[in-house]
N, C-alpha and C positions, 0 to 999 in steps of 0.2 A: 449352534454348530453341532454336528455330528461326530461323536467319537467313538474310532475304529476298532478301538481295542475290544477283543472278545469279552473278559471281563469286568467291561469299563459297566455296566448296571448294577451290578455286585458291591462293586466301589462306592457308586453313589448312594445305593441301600444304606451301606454303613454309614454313608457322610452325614446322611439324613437320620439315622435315627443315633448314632454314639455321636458323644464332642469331640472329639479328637480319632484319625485315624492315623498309626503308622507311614511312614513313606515307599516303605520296604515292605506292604502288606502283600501277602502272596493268597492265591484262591487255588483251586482246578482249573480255570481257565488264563492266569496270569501270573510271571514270574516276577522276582522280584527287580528285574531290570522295567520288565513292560509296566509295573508298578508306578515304579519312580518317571519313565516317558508321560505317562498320563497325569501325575500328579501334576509337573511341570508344565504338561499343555493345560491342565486345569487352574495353575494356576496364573499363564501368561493369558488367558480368558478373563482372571479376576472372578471363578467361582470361589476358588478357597484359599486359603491364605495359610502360611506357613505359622505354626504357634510356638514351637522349639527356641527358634533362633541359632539352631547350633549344627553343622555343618553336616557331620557324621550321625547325627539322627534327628532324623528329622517325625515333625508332628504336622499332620495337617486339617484345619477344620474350616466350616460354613463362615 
């Protein structure tokens, strides 16, 4: 599937090379709402999975 977000390849750079990425990561092309949208459709996809387990901050990795 295609995803919309402008800094949605930035995102995935990081996914792919650190273990863990914030929820709340913010770039030049994404805020930290559009952040957490993506992370969410990224994760109802089943690309990444939430590693925190804790509400208010969240971690997400491959």
């Amino acid at each position: 599937p295609k995803l919309r977000a402008k800094g949605a390849g930035d995102v995935i750079f990081l996914l792919l090379s650190e273990d863990a990425v914030s929820g709340s990561l913010t770039t030049d092309n994404l805020s930290r709402f559009a952040s957490r949208r993506l992370f969410e459709r990224l994760q109802q996809l089943e690309v990444v999975r939430e590693l925190s387990g804790r509400p208010t901050f969240r971690l997400f990795g491959l």
